[in-house]
C-alpha positions, 0 to 999 in steps of 0.5 A: 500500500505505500508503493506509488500507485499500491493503494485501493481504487482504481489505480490499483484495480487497473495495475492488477488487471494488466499484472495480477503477480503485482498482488499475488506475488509482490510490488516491484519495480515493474508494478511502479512502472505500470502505476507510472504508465496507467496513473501518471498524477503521484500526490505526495502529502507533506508539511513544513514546520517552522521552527526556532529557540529561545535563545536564537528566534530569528525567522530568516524567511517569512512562512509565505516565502518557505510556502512558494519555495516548496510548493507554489513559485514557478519561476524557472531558475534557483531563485525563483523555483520551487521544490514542486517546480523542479519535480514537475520538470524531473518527473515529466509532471508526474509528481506533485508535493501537496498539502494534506487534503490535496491542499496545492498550496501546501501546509505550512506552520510556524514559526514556533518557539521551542522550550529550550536552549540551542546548546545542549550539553556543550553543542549546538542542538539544532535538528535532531529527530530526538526534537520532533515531540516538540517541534510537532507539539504547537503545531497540532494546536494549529492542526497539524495531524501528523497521521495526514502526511507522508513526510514531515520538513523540519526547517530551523532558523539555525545554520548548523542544521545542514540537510539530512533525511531522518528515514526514523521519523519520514523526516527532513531537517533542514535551515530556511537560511536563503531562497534557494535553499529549496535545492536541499529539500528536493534533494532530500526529498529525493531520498524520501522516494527512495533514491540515493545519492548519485556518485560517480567513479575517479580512475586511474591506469597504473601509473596513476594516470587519470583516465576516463574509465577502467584500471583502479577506480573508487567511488566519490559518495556525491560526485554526480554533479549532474543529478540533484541526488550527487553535488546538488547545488545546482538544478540537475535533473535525475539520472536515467537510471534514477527516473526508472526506478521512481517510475517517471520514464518507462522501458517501452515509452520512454527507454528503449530495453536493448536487447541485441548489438546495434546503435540506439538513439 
């Protein structure tokens, strides 16, 4: 029920009438693509929550302009984008982040001030999953029903709290410290679909001679700098292989599966 497309109705009904193992087997990769091809519109809930302490209370950005970066600004470059924006474009206009209810402009709450220091025994304690009773607890007083959400974003006023996706709490916590910060939820958001991050490979022959591909290689975590999930401060667009696997693009449609020796385009 929590792959894309799995929930009852008639998505699911039409998923199982094209591929009855996606029920009686299990939800795959291949089921994803078929909820992809028969149901392109994916809804994703989430909340944002703003949050500071009583002893550092800026509000670096206003709850209107955290509302466009996430969800409702259309411009086309990093200042003027959204994470919703991006992922229109990345997914073919497959995926949509919106409120609970289907609210297209989003849920947004705070700023709130939590009952505590930013120091906690000798550092700074800006986001941390263990902060999620408290960040949530006035929220609630303003709606806020965690039960109507897929993923909840965290967002501090503090620096220090550098993007990470809390996979504990289906949580993001990240600093609403600049405009553009939206490219760190999208990429974190990313993870939340289940990617990970896009690394790319350094070679060298044997004489340690960099190469383009071949003698001894090693991994750089988040080398790809052209994909959002490897060094994502700019606005690229998932890997091929990163659409397949969120459902995006389809073999048959959109990849061509090759299955003997030729030229492709």
């Amino acid at each position: 029920p929590d792959a894309p497309g799995g929930g009852v109705g008639t998505c699911r009904d039409a998923v199982l009438d094209l591929d009855s193992s996606c029920c009686s087997v299990g939800w795959d990769q291949t089921c994803e693509q078929h909820a992809a091809m028969l149901c392109p519109k994916r809804d994703i809930k989430i909340a944002v929550i703003l949050y500071n302490f009583q002893d550092s209370y800026s509000q670096p950005l206003s709850p209107d302009t955290v509302r466009e970066m996430v969800f409702t600004a259309t411009g086309t470059d990093v200042d003027t984008a959204s994470v919703n924006r991006w992922f229109k474009e990345v997914s073919d206009d497959e995926i949509r982040f919106v409120g609970a209810n289907g609210n297209i402009n989003g849920d947004v709450f705070g700023w709130y001030m939590l009952p505590r220091s930013i120091m906690y025994q000798g550092r700074e304690y800006v986001c941390d999953s263990a902060l999620v009773p408290e960040i949530e607890a006035p929220a609630k007083l303003d709606g806020f029903n965690r039960a109507n959400y897929d993923y909840v974003l965290y967002i501090s006023n503090h620096p220090g709290c550098q993007a990470s996706w809390k996979s504990d709490v289906n949580g993001i916590f990240a600093a609403a410290i600049d405009r553009a910060n939206w490219r760190d939820y999208a990429h974190e958001l990313g993870h939340a679909i289940g990617l990970s991050h896009a690394q790319a490979l350094t070679c060298a022959d044997a004489m340690g001679k960099p190469i383009a591909f071949g003698g001894v290689c090693n991994s750089r975590e988040y080398g790809d700098g052209h994909s959002t999930m490897g060094y994502h401060f700019g606005m690229g667009h998932f890997s091929a292989s990163d659409k397949l696997r969120i459902g995006s693009w389809n073999v048959g449609d959109d990849v061509t599966e090759v299955t003997s020796t030729g030229t492709y385009e």
